[in-house]
C-alpha positions as CSV (number, residue, x, y, z in Angstrom):
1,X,-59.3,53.1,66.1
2,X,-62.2,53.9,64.1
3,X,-64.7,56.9,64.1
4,X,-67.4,55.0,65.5
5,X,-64.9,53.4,68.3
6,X,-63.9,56.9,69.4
7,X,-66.9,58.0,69.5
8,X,-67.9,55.4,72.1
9,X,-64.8,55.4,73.7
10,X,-64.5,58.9,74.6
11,X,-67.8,60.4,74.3
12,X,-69.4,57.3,75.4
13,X,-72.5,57.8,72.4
14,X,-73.3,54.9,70.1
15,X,-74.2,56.8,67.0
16,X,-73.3,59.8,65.2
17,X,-76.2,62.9,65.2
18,X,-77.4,64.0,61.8
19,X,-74.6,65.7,59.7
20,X,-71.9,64.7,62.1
21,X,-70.3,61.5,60.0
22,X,-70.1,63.5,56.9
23,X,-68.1,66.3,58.1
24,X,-66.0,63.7,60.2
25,X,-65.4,61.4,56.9
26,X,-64.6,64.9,54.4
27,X,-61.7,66.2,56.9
28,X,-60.3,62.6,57.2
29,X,-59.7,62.6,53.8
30,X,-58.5,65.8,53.7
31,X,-61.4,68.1,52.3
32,X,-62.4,71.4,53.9
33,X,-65.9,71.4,55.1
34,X,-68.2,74.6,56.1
35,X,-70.5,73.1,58.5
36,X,-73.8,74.7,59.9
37,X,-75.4,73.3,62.5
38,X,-77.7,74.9,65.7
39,X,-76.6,74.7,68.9
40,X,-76.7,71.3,70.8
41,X,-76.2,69.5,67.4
42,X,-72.7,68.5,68.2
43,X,-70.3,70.8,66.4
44,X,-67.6,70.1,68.1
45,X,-67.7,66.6,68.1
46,X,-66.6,66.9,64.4
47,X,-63.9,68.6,64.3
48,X,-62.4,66.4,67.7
49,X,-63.3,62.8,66.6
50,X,-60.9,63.7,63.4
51,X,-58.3,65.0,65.9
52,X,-58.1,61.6,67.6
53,X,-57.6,60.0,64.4
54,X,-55.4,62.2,62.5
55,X,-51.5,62.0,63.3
56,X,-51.0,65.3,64.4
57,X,-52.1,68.2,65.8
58,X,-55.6,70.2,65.4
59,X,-55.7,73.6,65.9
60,X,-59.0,74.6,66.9
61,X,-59.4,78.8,66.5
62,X,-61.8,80.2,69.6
63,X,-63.0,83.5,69.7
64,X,-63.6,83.7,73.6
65,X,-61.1,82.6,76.2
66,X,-64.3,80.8,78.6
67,X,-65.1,78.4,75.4
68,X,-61.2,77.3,75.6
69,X,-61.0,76.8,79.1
70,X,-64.7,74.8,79.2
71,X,-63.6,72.7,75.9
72,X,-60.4,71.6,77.3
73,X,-61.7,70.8,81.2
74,X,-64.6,68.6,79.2
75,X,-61.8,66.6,76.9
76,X,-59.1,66.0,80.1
77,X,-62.6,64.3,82.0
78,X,-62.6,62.1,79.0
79,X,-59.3,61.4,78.8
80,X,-58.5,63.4,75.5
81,X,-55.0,65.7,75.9
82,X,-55.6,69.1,75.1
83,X,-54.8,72.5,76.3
84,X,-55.7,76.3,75.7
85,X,-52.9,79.4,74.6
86,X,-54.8,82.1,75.5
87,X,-54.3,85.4,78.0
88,X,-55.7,83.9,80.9
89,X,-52.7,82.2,81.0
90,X,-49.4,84.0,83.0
91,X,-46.1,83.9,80.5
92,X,-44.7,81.3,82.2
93,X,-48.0,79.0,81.8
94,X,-47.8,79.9,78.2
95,X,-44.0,79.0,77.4
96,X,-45.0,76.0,79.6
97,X,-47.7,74.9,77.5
98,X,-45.8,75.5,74.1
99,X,-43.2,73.6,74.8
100,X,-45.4,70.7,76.1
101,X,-47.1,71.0,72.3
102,X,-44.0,70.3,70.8
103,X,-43.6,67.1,72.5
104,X,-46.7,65.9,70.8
105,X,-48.3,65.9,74.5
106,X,-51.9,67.3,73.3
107,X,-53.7,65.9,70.6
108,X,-56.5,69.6,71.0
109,X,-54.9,72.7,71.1
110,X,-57.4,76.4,71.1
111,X,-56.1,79.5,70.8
112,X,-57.9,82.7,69.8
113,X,-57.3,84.6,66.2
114,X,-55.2,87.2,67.3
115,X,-52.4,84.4,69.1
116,X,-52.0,83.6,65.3
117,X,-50.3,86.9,64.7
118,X,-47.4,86.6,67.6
119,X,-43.8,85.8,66.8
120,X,-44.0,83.1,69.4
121,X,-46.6,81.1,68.2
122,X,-45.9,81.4,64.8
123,X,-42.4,79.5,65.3
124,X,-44.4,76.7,67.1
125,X,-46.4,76.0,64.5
126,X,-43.9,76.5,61.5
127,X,-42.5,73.6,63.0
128,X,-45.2,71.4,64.5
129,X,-47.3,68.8,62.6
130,X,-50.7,70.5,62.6
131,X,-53.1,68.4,60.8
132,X,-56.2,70.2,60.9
133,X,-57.6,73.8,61.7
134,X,-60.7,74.0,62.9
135,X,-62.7,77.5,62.7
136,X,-65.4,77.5,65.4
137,X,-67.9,80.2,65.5
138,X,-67.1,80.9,61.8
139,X,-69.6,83.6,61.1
140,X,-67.0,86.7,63.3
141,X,-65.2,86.6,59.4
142,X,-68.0,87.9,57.8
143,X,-68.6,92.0,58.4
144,X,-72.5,90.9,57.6
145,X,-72.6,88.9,60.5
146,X,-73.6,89.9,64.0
147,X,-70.0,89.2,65.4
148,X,-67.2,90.6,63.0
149,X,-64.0,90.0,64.4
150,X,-61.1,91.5,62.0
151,X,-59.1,89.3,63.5
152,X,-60.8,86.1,61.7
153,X,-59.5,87.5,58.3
154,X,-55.8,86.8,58.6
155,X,-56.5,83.0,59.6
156,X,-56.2,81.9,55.7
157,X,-52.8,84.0,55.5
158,X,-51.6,82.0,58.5
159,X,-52.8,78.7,57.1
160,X,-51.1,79.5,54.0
161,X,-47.9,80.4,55.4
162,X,-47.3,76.6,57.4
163,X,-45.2,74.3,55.6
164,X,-48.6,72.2,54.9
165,X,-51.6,73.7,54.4
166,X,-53.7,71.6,56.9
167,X,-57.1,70.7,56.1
168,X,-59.9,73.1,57.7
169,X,-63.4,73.1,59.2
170,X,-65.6,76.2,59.6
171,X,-68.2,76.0,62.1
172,X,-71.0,77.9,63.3
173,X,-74.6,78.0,64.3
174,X,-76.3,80.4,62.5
175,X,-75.5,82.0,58.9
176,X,-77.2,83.4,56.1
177,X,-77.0,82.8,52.6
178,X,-74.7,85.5,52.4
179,X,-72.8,84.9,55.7
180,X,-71.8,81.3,54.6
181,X,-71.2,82.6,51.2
182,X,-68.5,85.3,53.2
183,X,-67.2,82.5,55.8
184,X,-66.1,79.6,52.0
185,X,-64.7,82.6,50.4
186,X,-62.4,84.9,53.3
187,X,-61.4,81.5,54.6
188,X,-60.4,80.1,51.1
189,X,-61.9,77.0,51.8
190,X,-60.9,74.2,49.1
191,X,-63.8,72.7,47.2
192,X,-65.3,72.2,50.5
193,X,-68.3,69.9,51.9
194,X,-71.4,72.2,52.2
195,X,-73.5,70.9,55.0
196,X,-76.1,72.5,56.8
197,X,-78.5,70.5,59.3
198,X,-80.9,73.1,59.5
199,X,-81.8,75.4,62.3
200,X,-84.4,74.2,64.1
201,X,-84.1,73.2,67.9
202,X,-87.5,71.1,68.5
203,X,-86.8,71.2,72.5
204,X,-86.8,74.7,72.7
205,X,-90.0,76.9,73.6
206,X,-90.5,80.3,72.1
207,X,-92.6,82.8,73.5
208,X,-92.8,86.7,73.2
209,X,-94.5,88.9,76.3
210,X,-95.0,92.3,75.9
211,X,-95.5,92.8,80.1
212,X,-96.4,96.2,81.4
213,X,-93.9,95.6,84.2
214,X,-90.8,93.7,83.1
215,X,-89.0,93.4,86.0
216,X,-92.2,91.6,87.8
217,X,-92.8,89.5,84.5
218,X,-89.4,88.0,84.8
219,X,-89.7,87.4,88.9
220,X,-92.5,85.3,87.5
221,X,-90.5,83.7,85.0
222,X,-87.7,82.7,87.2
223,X,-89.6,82.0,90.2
224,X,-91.9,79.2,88.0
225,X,-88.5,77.5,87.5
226,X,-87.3,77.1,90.8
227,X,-83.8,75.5,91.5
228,X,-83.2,75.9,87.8
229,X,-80.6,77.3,86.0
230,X,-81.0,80.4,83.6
231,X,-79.7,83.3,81.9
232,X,-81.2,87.0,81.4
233,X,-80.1,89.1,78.7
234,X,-80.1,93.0,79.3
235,X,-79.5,95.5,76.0
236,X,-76.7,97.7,78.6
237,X,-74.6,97.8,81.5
238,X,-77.1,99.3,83.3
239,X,-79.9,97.3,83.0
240,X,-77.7,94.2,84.0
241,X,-76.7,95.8,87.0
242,X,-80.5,97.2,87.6
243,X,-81.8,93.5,87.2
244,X,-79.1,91.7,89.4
245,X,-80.2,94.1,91.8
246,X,-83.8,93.5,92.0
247,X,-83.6,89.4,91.2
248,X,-80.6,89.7,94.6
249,X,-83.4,91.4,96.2
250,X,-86.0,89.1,95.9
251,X,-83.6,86.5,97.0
252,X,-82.7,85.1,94.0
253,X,-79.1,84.2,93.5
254,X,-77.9,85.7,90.6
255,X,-74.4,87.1,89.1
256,X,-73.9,89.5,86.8
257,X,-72.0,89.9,83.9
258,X,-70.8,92.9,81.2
259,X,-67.8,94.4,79.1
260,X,-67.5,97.2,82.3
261,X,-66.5,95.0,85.1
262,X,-63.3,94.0,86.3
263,X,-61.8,91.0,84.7
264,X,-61.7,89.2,87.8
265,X,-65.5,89.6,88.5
266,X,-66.3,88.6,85.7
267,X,-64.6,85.4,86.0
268,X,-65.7,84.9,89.4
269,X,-69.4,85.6,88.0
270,X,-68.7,82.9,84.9
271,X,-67.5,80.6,87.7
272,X,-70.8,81.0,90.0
273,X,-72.9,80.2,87.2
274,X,-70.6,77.6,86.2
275,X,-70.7,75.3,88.9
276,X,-74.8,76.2,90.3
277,X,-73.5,78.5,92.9
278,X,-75.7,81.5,91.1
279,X,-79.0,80.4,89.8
280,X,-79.3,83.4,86.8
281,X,-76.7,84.9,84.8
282,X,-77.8,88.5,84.3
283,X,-76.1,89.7,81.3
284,X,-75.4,91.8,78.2
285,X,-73.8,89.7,74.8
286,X,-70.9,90.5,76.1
287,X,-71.6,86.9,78.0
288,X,-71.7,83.7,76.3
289,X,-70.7,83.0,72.5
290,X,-69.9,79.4,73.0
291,X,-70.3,78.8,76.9
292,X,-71.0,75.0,77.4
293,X,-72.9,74.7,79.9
294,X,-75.5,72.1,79.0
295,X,-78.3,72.4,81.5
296,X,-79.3,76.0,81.5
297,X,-83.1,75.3,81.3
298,X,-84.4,79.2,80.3
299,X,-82.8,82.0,78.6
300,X,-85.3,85.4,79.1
301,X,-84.2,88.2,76.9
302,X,-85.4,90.9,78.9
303,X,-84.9,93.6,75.6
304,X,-85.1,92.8,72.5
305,X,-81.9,91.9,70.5
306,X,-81.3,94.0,67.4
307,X,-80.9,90.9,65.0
308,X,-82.7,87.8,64.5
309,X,-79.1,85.7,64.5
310,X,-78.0,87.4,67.7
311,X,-81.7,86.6,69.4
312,X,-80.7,82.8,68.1
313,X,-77.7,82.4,69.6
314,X,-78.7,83.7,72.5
315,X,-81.3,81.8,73.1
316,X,-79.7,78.9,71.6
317,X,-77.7,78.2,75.2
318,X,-80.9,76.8,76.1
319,X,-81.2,73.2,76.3
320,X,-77.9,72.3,74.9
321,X,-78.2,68.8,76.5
322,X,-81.3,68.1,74.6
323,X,-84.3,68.3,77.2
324,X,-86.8,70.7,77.4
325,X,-85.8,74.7,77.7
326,X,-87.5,77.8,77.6
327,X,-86.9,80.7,75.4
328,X,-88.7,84.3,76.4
329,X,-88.7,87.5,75.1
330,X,-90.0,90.0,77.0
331,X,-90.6,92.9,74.4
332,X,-91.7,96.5,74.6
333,X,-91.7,99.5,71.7
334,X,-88.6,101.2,73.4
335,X,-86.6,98.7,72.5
336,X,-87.1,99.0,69.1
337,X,-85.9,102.7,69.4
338,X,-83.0,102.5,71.6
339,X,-81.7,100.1,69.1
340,X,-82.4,102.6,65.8
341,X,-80.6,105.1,68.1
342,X,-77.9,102.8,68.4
343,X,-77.4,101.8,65.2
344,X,-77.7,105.0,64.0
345,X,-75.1,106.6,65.9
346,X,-73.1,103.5,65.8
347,X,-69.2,104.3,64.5
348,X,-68.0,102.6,61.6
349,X,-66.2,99.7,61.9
350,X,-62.3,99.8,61.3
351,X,-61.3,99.5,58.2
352,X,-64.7,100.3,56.6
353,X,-65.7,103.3,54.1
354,X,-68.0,105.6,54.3
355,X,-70.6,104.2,52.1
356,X,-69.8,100.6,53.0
357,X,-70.7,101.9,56.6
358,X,-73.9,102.9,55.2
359,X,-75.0,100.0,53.5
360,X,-74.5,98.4,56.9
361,X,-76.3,100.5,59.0
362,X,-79.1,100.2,56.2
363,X,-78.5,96.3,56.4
364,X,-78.9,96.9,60.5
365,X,-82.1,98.9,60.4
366,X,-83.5,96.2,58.1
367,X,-82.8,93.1,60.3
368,X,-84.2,95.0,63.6
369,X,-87.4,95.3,61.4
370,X,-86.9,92.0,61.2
371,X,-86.5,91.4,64.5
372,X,-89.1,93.8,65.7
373,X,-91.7,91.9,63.2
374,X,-90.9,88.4,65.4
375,X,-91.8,90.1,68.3
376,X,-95.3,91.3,67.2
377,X,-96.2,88.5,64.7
378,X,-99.1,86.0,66.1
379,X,-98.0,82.9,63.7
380,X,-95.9,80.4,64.9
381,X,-92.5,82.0,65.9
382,X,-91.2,78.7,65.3
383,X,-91.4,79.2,61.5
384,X,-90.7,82.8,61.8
385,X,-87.2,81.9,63.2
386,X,-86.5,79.3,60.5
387,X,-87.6,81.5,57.2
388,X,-85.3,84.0,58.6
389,X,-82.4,81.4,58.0
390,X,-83.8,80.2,54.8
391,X,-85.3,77.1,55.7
392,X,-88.9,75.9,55.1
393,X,-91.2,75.3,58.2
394,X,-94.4,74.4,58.6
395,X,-97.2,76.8,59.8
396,X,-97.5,74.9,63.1
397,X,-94.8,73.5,65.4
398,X,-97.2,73.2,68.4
399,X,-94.4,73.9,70.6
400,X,-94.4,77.6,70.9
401,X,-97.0,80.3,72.6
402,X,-98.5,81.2,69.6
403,X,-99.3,77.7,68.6
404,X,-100.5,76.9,71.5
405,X,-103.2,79.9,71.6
406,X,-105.6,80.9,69.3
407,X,-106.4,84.7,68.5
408,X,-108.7,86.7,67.1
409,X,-108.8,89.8,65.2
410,X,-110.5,93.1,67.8
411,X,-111.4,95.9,65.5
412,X,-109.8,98.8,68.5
413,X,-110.8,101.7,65.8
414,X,-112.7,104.2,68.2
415,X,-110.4,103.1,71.0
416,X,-107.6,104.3,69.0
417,X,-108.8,107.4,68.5
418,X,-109.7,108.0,72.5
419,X,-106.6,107.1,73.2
420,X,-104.8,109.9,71.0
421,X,-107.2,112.4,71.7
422,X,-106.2,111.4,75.6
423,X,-102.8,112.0,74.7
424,X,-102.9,115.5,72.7
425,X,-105.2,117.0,75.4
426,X,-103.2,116.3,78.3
427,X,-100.2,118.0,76.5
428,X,-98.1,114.9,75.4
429,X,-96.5,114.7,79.1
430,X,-97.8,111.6,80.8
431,X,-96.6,107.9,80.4
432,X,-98.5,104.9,79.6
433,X,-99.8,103.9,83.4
434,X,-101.3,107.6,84.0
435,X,-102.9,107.4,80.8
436,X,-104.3,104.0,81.2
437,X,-105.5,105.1,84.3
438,X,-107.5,108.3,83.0
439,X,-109.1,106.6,80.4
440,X,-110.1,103.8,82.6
441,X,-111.5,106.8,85.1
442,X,-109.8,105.6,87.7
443,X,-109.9,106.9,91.2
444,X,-105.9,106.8,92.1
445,X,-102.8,109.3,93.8
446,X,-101.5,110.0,89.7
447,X,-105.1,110.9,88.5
448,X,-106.0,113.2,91.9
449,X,-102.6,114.4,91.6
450,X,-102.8,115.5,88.4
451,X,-106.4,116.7,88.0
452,X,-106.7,114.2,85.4
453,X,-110.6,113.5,86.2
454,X,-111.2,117.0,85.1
455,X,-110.3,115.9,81.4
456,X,-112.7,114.7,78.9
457,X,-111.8,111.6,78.4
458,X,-111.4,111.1,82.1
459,X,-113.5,107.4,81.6
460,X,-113.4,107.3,77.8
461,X,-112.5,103.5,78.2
462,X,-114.6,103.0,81.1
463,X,-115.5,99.4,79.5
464,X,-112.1,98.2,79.4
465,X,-109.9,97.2,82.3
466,X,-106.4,99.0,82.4
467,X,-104.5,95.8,81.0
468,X,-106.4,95.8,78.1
469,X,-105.9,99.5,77.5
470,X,-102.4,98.8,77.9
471,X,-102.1,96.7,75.4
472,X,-103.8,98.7,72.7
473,X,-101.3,101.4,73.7
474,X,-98.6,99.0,72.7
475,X,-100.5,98.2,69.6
476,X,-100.3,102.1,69.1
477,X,-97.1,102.2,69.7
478,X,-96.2,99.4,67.6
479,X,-98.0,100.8,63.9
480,X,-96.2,104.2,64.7
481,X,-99.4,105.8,65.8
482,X,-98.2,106.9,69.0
483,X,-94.0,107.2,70.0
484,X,-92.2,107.0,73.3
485,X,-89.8,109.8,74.5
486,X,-86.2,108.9,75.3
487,X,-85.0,109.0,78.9
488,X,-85.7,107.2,82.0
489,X,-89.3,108.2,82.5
490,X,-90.7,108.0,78.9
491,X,-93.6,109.4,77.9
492,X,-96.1,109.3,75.4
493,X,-95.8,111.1,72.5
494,X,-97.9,111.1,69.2
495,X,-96.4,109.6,66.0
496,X,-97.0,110.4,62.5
497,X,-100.0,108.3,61.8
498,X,-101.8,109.8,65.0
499,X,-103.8,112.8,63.1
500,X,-105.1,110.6,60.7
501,X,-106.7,108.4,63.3
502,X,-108.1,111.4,64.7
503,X,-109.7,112.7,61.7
504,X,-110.9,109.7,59.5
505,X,-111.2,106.9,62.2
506,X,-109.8,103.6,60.2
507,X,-110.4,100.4,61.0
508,X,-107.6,98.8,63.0
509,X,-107.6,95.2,63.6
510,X,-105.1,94.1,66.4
511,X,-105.0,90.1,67.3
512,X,-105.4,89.5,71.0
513,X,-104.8,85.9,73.0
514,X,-108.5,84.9,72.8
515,X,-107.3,81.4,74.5
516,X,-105.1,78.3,75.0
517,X,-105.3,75.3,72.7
518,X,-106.3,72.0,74.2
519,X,-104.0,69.9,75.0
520,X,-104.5,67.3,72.5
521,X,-103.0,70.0,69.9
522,X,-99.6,70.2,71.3
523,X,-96.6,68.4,70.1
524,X,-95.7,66.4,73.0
525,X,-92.2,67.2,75.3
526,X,-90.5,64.2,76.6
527,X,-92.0,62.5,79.9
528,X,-90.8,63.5,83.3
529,X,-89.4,61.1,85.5
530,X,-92.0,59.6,88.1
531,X,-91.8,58.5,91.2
532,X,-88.6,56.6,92.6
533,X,-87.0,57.7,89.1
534,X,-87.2,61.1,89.7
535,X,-86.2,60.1,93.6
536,X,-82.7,58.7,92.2
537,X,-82.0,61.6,89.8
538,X,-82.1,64.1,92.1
539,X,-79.7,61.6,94.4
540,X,-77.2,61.1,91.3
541,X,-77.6,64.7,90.8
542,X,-76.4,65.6,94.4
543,X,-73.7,63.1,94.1
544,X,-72.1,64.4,90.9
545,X,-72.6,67.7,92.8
546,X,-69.9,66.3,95.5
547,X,-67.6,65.0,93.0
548,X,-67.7,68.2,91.0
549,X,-67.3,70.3,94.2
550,X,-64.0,68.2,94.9
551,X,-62.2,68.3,91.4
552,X,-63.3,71.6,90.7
553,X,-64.9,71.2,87.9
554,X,-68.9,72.2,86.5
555,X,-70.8,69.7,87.6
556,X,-71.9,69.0,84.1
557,X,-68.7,68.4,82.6
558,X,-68.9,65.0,85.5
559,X,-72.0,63.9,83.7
560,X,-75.3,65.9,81.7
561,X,-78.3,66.0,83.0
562,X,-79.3,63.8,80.1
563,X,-76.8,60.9,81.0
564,X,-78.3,61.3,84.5
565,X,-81.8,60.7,83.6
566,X,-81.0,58.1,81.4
567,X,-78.9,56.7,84.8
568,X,-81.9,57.0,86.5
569,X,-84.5,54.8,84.4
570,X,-82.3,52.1,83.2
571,X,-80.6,51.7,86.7
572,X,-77.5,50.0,85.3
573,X,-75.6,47.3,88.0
574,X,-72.3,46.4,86.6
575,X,-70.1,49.1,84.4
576,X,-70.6,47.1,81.5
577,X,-74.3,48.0,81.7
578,X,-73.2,51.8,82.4
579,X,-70.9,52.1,79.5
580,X,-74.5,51.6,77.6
581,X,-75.9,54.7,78.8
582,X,-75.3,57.8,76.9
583,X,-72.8,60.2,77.6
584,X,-70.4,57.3,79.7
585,X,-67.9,56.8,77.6
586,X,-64.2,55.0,79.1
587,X,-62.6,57.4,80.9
588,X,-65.7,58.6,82.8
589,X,-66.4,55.1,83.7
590,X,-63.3,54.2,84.9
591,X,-63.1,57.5,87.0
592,X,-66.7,57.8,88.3
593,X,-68.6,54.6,87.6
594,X,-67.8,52.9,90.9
595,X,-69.5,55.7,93.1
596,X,-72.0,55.8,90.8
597,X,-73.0,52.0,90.6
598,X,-73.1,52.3,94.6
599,X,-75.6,55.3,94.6
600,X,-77.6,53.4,92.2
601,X,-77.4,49.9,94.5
602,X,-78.0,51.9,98.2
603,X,-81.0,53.2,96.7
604,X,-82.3,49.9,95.5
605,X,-81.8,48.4,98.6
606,X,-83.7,51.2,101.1
């Protein structure tokens, strides 16, 4: 069987994505490759079509037990024997399983880094034919990447120590310069292939909101998208908890999931969002490094990551299938200090020295500031994104907020300094809504309460309305001029820069949405479905639904949305024509084509 066969066979795609042949052809022939490519571009697919065509085993090193189990339910629909050594697994499972990969029953195995170290593994695979090791999400080897996992950094030792050194494939999504320079070196890759596809995901919207009220800015968000499928990432425990609260309020279904909760929650959560029975995932990081599900249409940060590679992974599980997704940030100053205070109080990481630990915390600050500077910049966040990674972009994508707006520079000098002066005179001890509403003069409880009419610059900002005093606050806030205290009712606090506004009065120049670009501008998303197309995708839809609900299985490991759509408009008769759409490859025909092909006829014949 060739590549290409395989790939048509199994998969059921006629052609290779970019990058994806010449990884497949240098581990055939037996030379290491370091591969970066986004998410959605098909990793996997390059280290699996090899493990079809090589004689023995691959090993494929995971660092998360979901992206095992996922990996492996997805291959067995396709007809592709693999299995998963991990400690979901009861001891009995796990001798079970070993001893079936010694018969040469699985073609796939995963197992996480640490398995590598037990005595029990070890003897399997000093004696098994393993013909390639594949190292997916690559980067956890690196300590200057957002996920160091000491674990990574005995996988050459154990590759060294097989009879045969197999050949090996490093993957991951996003990597600096220096990270890939870390992942060739700890994993002593052999005069390996360098390829990198790029970063850019052109189906993904980017947009940064800086709301004065998160919690109703993502209600917003998530009620826009209704009946599709999302995931909300929270900075702590308790804000995941907070926000699955309110969106279960508001009757939105939504699970929840973090490092504090019982193991068994948290796989009943992973499970709910799995297979559509929760709508959101509300979550910390702690939730998703390599999850597969392909349709999640949004990912909403509601705090701001500390890195830009963490951000990009995040959102990356947006739009895995391909179609349009939606990538938001919902961004306010705090977040910029909780996560100095966290780096800065961070512990060292095992194993590291004193200084080293410094250089990293130094290394930290510099990529929030980074990270922080995304958030506030008003060019395209598009090309912000990919000069992070090192890749040229142009200055307009067309697809993100900011290129679809046009701004324009407000000189908010004067209104600077009444909004300090507001500050010092009311003793430093109000937050930004009572503010707002005193320099507004506003006539509410807070102000009456307070006595804050009796200030003098009760009405200061008369002119403006409270939104737009907001946001020069968070201007304020951002330059440094003004500082928010810790704690759950922060206040306003003035910053280092905040006497100098007072007493010389510079010009400050802050860029405000002035209004949206036409139409014409944009860079054009891929039609919807019309009419009776749209009609029969939402009937194949509810149809792979059933068939999911009875195997017990995500309903996108049946078929992706993409394959559906594509179902939809070519409206195939016979399986010969269906084994030409996307996604169908052999196996899923043969299981799931007949009920299929009679969905497709009953509607053609109402």
């Amino acid at each position: 069987m060739t590549k290409e066969e395989a790939l048509k066979t199994y998969f059921g795609y006629d052609a290779f994505r970019g990058g994806q042949e010449a990884v497949i052809d240098a581990l055939l022939s037996g030379r290491d490759a370091l591969a970066v490519m986004p998410t959605g571009a098909g990793k996997s697919v390059c280290y699996q079509i090899p493990a079809l065509l090589l004689p023995g085993i691959t090993l494929v090193i995971s660092p998360l037990v979901s992206l095992m189990r996922d990996q492996v339910t997805a291959l067995v629909q396709m007809g592709i024997p693999a299995a998963f050594l991990n400690s979901s697994l009861t001891f009995r499972q796990y001798l079970l399983a070993l001893d079936r990969a010694r018969e040469g029953r699985y073609k796939i195995i995963y197992a996480a880094p640490e398995r590598l170290e037990t005595e029990g593994f070890r003897a399997f695979a000093g004696t098994a034919d393993i013909s390639l090791i594949a190292v997916d999400e690559a980067h956890c080897i690196s300590q200057w990447g957002q996920d160091f996992r000491p674990s990574y950094l005995n996988i050459p030792a154990f590759a060294a120590s097989l009879p045969r050194r197999p050949v090996m494939g490093a993957f991951t999504a996003t990597a600096t310069p220096e990270v890939k320079e870390d992942i060739e070196h700890l994993l002593a890759l052999r005069a390996p292939l360098r390829l990198a596809t790029g970063f850019d995901r052109e189906n993904l919207y980017f947009e940064v909101r800086q709301p004065g009220d998160k919690k109703s800015a993502l209600l917003e968000l998530v009620r826009g998208r209704p009946g599709k499928c999302g995931i909300v990432y929270c900075a702590t425990r308790k804000a995941v908890e907070e926000v699955c609260q309110f969106l279960r309020d508001q009757g939105v279904p939504a699970a929840r999931y973090h490092a504090g909760l019982e193991a068994e929650e948290r796989r009943q959560s992973q499970e709910d969002f799995l297979y559509d029975r929760a709508q959101v995932m509300v979550a910390t990081n702690a939730f998703g490094m390599g999850i597969d599900k392909s349709d999640v249409r949004y990912v909403v940060h509601y705090n701001m990551p500390k890195d830009m590679e963490s951000y990009y992974q995040e959102a990356g599980r947006a739009g895995r299938d391909g179609l349009p997704a939606s990538c938001v940030l919902l961004y306010s100053g705090q977040d910029v200090r909780t996560n100095e205070y966290l780096i800065t109080h961070s512990e060292a990481r095992e194993g590291v020295d004193e200084a080293a630990a410094e250089r990293l915390r130094e290394r930290d600050l510099q990529r929030l500031r980074q990270m922080a500077g995304y958030c506030r910049t008003r060019h395209c966040l598009r090309q912000h994104i990919l000069r992070y990674f090192g890749q040229d972009a142009p200055d307009y994508c067309g697809t993100c907020y900011n290129c679809l707006h046009n701004f324009k520079e407000v000189e908010v000098g004067r209104e600077a300094q009444a909004i300090v002066r507001c500050v010092a005179e009311t003793g430093q001890h109000f937050g930004v809504g009572v503010i707002a509403e005193t320099l507004c003069g506003a006539d509410t409880d807070r102000v009456r309460k307070y006595r804050m009419e009796r200030q003098a610059s009760y009405g200061a900002l008369e002119a403006l309305s409270q939104r737009a005093v907001r946001e020069r606050i968070r201007f304020l806030l951002d330059e440094g001029i003004l500082t928010l205290s810790p704690g759950q009712y922060p206040v306003l606090q003035l910053g280092e820069r905040a006497e100098d506004v007072v007493r010389n009065g510079p010009a400050l120049y802050m860029r405000t949405v002035e209004e949206e670009r036409p139409a014409a501008a944009r860079r054009q998303a891929p039609a919807e479905l019309e009419g009776g197309q749209a009609e029969l995708f939402g009937r194949l839809r509810a149809l792979r639904a059933r068939i999911a609900r009875r195997q017990g299985v995500p309903a996108y490991v049946v078929f992706s949305d993409r394959t559906l759509r594509e179902m939809a408009a070519l409206q195939p008769r016979t399986t010969e024509e269906l084994r030409t759409v996307s996604g169908v490859g052999d196996a899923k025909a043969g299981r799931y084509g007949r009920a299929f092909l009679e969905e497709i006829q009953a509607f053609g014949e109402r």
